[in-house]
Backbone as JSON, one array per atom type, in Angstrom:
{
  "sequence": "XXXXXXXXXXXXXXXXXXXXXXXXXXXXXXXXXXXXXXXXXXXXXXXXXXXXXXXXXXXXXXXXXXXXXXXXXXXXXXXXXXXXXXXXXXXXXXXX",
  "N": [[0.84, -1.16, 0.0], [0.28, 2.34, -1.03], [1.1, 5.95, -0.28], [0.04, 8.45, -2.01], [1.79, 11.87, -2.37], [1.05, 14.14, -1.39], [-1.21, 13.23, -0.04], [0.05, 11.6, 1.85], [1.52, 13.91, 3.14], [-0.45, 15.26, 4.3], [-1.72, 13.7, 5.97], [0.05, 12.92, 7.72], [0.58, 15.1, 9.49], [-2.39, 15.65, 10.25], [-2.39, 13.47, 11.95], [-0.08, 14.25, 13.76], [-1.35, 16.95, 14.68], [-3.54, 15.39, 16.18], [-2.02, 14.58, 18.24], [-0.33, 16.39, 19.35], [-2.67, 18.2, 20.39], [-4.0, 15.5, 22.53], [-2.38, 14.76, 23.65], [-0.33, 16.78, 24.63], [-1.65, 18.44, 25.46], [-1.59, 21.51, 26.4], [0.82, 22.35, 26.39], [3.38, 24.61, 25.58], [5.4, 24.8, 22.11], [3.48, 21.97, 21.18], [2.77, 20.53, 18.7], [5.61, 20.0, 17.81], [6.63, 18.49, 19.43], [4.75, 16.96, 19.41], [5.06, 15.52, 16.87], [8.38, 14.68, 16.89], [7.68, 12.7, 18.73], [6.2, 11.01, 17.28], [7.93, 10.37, 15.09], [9.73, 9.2, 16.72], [8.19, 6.9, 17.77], [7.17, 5.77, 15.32], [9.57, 4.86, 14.37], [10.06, 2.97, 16.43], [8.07, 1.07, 16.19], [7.95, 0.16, 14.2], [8.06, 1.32, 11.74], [7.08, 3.88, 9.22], [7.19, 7.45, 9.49], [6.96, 9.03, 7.65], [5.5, 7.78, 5.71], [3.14, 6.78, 6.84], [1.05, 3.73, 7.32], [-1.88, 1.86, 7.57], [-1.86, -0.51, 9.75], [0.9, 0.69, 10.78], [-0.04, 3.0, 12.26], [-2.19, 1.78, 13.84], [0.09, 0.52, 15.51], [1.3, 2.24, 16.94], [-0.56, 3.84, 17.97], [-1.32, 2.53, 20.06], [1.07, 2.32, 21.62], [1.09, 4.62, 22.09], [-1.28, 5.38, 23.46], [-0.51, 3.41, 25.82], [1.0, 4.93, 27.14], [-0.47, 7.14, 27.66], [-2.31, 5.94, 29.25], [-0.79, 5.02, 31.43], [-0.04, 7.63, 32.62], [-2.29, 8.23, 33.98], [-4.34, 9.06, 32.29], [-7.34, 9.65, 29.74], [-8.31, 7.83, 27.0], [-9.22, 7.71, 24.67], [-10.76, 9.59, 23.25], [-8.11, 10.22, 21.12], [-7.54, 7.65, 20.64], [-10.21, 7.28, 18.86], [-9.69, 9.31, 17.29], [-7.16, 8.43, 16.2], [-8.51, 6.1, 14.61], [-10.23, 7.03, 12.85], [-8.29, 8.44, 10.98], [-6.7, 6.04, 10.58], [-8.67, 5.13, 8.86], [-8.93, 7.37, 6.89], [-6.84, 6.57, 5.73], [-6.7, 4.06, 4.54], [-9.01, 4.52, 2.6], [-7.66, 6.57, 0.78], [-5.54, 4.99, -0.23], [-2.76, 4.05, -2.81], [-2.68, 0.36, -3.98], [-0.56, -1.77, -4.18]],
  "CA": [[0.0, 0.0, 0.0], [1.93, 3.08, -0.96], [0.22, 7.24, -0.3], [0.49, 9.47, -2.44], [3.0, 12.78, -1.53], [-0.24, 15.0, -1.05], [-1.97, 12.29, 1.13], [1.41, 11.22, 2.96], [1.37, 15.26, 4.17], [-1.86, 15.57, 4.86], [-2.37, 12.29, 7.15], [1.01, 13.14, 8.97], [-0.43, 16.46, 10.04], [-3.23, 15.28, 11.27], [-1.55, 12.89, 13.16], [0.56, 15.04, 14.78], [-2.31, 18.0, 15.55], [-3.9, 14.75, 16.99], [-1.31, 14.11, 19.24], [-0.6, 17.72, 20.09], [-3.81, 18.18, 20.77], [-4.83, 15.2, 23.01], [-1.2, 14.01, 24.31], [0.73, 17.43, 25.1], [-2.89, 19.56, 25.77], [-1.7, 23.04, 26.45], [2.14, 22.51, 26.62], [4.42, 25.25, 24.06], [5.44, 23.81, 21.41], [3.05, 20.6, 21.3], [2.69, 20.52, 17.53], [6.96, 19.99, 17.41], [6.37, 17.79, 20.63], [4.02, 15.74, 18.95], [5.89, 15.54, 16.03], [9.41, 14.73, 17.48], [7.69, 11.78, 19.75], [6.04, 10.12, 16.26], [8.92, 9.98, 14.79], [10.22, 7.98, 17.79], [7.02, 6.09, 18.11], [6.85, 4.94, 14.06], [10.81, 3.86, 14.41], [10.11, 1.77, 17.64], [6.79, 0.18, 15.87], [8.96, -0.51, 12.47], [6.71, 2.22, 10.45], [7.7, 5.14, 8.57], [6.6, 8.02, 9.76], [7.19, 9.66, 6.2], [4.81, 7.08, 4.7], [2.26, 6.1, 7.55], [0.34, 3.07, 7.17], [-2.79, 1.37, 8.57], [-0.88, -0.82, 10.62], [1.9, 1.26, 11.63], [-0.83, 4.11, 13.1], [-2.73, 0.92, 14.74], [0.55, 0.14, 16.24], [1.9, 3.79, 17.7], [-1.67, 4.39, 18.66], [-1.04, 1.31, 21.19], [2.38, 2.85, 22.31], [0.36, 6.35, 23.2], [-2.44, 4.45, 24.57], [0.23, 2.52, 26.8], [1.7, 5.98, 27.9], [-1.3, 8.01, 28.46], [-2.81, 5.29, 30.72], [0.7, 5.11, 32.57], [-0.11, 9.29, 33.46], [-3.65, 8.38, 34.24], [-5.21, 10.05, 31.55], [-8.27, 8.7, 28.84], [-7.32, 7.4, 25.47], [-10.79, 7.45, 24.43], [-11.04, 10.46, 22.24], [-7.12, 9.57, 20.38], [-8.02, 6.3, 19.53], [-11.37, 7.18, 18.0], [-9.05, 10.31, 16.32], [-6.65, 7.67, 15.07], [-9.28, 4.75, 14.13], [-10.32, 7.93, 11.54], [-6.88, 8.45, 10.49], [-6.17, 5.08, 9.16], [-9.67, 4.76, 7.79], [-8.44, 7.66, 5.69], [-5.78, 6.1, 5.12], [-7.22, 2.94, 3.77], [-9.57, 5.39, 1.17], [-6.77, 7.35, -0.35], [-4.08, 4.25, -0.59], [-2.9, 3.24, -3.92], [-2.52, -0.49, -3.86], [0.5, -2.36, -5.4]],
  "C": [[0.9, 1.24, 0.0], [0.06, 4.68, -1.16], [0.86, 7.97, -1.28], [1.1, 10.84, -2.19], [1.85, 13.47, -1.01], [-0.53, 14.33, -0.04], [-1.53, 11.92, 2.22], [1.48, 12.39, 3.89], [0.71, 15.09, 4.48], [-2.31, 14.63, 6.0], [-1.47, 12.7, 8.44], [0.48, 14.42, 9.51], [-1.45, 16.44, 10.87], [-3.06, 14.44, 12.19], [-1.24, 13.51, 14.55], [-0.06, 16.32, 15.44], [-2.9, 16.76, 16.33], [-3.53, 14.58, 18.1], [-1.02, 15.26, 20.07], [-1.59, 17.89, 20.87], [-4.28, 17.24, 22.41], [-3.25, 14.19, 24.18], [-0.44, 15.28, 25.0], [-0.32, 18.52, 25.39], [-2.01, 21.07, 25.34], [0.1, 23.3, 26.2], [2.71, 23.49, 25.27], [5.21, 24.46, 23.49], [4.74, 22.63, 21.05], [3.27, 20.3, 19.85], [4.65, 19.39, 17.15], [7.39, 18.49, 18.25], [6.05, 16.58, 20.19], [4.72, 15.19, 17.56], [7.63, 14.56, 16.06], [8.67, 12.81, 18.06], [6.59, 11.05, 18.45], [6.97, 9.9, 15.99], [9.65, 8.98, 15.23], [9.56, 6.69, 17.8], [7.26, 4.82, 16.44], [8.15, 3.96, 13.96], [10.31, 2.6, 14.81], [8.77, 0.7, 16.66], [7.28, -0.55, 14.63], [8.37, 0.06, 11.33], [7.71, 2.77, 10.38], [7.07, 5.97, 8.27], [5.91, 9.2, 8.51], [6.19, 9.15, 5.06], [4.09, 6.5, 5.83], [1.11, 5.1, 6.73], [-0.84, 2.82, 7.86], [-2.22, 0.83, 10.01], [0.35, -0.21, 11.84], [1.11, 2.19, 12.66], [-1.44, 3.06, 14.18], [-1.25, 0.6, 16.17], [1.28, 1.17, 17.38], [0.79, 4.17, 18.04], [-1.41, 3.84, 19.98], [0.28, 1.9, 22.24], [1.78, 4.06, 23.14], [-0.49, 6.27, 24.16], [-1.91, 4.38, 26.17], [0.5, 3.53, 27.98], [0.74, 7.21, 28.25], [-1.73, 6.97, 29.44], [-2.04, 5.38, 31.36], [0.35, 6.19, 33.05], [-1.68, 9.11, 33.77], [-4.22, 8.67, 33.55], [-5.88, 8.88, 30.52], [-7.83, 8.99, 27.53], [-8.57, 7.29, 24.87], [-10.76, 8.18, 23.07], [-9.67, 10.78, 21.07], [-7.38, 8.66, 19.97], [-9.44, 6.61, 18.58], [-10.38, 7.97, 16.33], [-8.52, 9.36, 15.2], [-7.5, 6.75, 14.4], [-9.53, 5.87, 12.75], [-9.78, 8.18, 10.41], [-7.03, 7.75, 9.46], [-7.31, 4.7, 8.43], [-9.57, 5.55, 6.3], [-7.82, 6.94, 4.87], [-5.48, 4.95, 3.89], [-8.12, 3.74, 2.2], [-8.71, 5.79, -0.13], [-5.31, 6.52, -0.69], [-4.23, 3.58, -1.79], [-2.47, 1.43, -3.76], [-1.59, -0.99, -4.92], [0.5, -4.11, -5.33]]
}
């Protein structure tokens, strides 16, 4: 399954306002934050953050999951975010 360059931006973006958003709330910088700690996340999972997949988002969702429950906090409204994501993701993928 391969994105097209348009689609590849556009998904990572939302990603990472996702994560800003619902992982680093109010903190300065979150955007760079969130950003910075995909990058980490897609390595460790064996994705590429440059070319997100179904899979790879299913599996760095699980990692954020892991680490917001660890701080107490609900994973509720991220996972729905990401379940969205890779449904995009699945729409706009060319298949090889």
């Amino acid at each position: 399954m391969l994105l097209r360059d348009y689609d590849a931006e556009q998904i990572k973006d939302e990603i990472t306002q996702c994560v800003a958003t619902n992982v680093f709330d109010s903190e300065p910088e979150s955007y760079t934050k969130a950003k910075e700690l995909l990058q980490e996340l897609f390595i460790v999972s064996g994705g590429n953050f440059n070319r997100p997949d179904y899979e790879s988002i299913m599996k760095v969702l699980k990692l954020i999951a892991a680490r917001q429950l660890k701080k107490g906090k609900d994973t509720k409204a991220i996972a729905e975010r990401f379940k969205e994501i890779a449904k995009k993701i699945e729409s706009v993928a060319v298949y090889t």
